[in-house]
C-alpha positions as CSV (number, residue, x, y, z in Angstrom):
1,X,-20.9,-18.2,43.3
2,X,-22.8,-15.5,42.8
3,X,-26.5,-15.5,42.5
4,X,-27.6,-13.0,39.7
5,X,-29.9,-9.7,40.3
6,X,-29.7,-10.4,44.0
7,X,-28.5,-7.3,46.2
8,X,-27.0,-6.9,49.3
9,X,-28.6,-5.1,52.2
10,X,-27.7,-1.9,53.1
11,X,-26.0,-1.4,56.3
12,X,-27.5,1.5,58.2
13,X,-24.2,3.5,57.9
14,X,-24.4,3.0,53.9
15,X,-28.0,4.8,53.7
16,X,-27.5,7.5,56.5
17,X,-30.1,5.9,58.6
18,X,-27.9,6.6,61.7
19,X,-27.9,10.2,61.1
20,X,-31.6,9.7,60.6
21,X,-31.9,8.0,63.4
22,X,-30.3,10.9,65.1
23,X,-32.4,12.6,63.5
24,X,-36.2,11.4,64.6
25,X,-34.4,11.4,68.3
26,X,-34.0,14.9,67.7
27,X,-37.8,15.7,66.8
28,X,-39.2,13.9,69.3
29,X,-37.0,15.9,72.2
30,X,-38.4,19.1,70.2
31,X,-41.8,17.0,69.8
32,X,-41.7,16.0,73.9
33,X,-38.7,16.8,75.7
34,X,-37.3,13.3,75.7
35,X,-37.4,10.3,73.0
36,X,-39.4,8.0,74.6
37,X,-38.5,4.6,75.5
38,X,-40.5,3.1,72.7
39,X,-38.8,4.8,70.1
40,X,-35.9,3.9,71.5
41,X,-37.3,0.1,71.7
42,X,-38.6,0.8,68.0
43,X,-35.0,1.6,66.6
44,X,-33.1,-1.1,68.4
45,X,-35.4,-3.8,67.1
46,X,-35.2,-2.4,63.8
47,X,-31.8,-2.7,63.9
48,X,-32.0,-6.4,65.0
49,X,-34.1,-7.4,62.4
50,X,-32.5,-5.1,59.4
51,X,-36.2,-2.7,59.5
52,X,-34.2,0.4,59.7
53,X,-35.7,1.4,56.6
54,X,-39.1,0.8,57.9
55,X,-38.8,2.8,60.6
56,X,-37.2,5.5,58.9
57,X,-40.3,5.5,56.1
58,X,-42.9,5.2,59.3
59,X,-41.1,7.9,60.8
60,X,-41.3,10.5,58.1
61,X,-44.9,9.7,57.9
62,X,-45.5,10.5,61.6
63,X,-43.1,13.7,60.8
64,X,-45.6,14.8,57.8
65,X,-48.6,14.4,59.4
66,X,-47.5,15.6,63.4
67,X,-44.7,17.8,62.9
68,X,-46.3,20.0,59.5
69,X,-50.0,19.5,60.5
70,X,-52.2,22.4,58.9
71,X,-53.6,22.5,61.9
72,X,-50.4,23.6,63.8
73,X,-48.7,22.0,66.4
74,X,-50.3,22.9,69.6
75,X,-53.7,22.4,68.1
76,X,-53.1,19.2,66.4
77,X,-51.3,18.1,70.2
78,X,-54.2,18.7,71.7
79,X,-56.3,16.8,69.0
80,X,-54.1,14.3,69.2
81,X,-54.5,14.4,73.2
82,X,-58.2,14.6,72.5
83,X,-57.5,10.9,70.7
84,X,-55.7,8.9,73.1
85,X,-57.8,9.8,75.5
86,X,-61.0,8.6,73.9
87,X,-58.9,5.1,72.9
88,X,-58.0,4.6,76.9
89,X,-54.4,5.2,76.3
90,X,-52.9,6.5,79.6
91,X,-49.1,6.6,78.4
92,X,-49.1,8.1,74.6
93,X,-52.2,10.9,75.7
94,X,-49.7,12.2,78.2
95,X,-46.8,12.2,76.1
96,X,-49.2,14.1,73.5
97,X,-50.5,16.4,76.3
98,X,-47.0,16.9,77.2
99,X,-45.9,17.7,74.0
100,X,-49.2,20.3,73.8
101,X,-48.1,22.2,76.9
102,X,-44.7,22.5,75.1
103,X,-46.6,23.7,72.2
104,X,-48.2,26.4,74.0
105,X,-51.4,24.8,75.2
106,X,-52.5,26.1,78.8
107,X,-54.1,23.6,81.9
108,X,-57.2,25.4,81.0
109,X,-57.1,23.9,76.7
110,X,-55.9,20.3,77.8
111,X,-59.3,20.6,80.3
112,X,-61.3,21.8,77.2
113,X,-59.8,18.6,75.3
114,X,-60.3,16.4,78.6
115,X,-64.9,17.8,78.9
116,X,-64.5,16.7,75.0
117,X,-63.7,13.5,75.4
118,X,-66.4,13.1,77.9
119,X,-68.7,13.7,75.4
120,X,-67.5,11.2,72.6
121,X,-65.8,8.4,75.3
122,X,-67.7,8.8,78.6
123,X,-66.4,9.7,82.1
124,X,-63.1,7.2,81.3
125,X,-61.4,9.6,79.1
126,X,-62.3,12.8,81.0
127,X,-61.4,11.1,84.5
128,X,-58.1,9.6,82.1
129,X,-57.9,13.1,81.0
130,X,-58.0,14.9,84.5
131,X,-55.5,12.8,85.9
132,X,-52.6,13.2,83.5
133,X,-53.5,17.0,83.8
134,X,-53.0,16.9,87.6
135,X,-49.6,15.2,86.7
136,X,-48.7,17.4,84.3
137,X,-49.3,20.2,86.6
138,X,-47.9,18.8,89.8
139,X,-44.6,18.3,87.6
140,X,-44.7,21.9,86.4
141,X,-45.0,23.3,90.1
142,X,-41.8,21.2,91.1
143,X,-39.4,22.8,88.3
């Protein structure tokens, strides 16, 4: 029997959302250098629970706002740097420094970002700050 007005779900290869999948993988190795695991965590489980759509809409946001920022992308990295540093968030600010350093930023801007932070957040962010620097720096003597 079929119930009236009721559709069935898209499947993910019906609304291109693999493609765009491969697609938001693709801006975030521009974005970063890698897709991190949590988009990777945040595209299985949307494919678990039949979200792809969700993430796909969140996605475009994040695109809109990060990726054609008036601002520009190195400045609005380091902004965003400038962010997670005052919320305490170790992991996204050095994914977001990372991606600044990719966008041109030099040691000498994400340290300008870091005494910022101070100001606004206390020693935490700049000492949060410093140390992802020092990472980020140690890595780029290795290569």
């Amino acid at each position: 029997m079929t119930v009236p007005n009721q559709e069935s779900s898209p499947t993910p290869e019906s609304t291109g959302e693999i493609a765009t999948f491969d697609t938001i993988r693709n801006a975030y190795v521009e974005l970063v250098g890698h897709v991190p695991a949590s988009i990777e965590k945040r595209i299985e489980v949307a494919r678990a629970t039949d979200r792809e759509r969700a993430v796909v809409a969140i996605e475009k946001l994040r695109e809109a706002l990060i990726m054609d920022n008036p601002l520009g992308r190195k400045t609005g990295q380091l902004v965003h740097f400038g962010q997670l540093l005052a919320l305490g968030e170790q992991g996204p600010a050095k994914l977001h420094a990372r991606a600044a350093r990719q966008a041109g930023a030099s040691l000498a801007e994400l340290v300008g970002v870091a005494e910022l932070a101070l100001i606004t957040s206390g020693m935490p962010a700049y000492s949060l700050g410093i140390e992802i620097i020092s990472d980020l720096d140690a890595e780029s003597t290795k290569q």
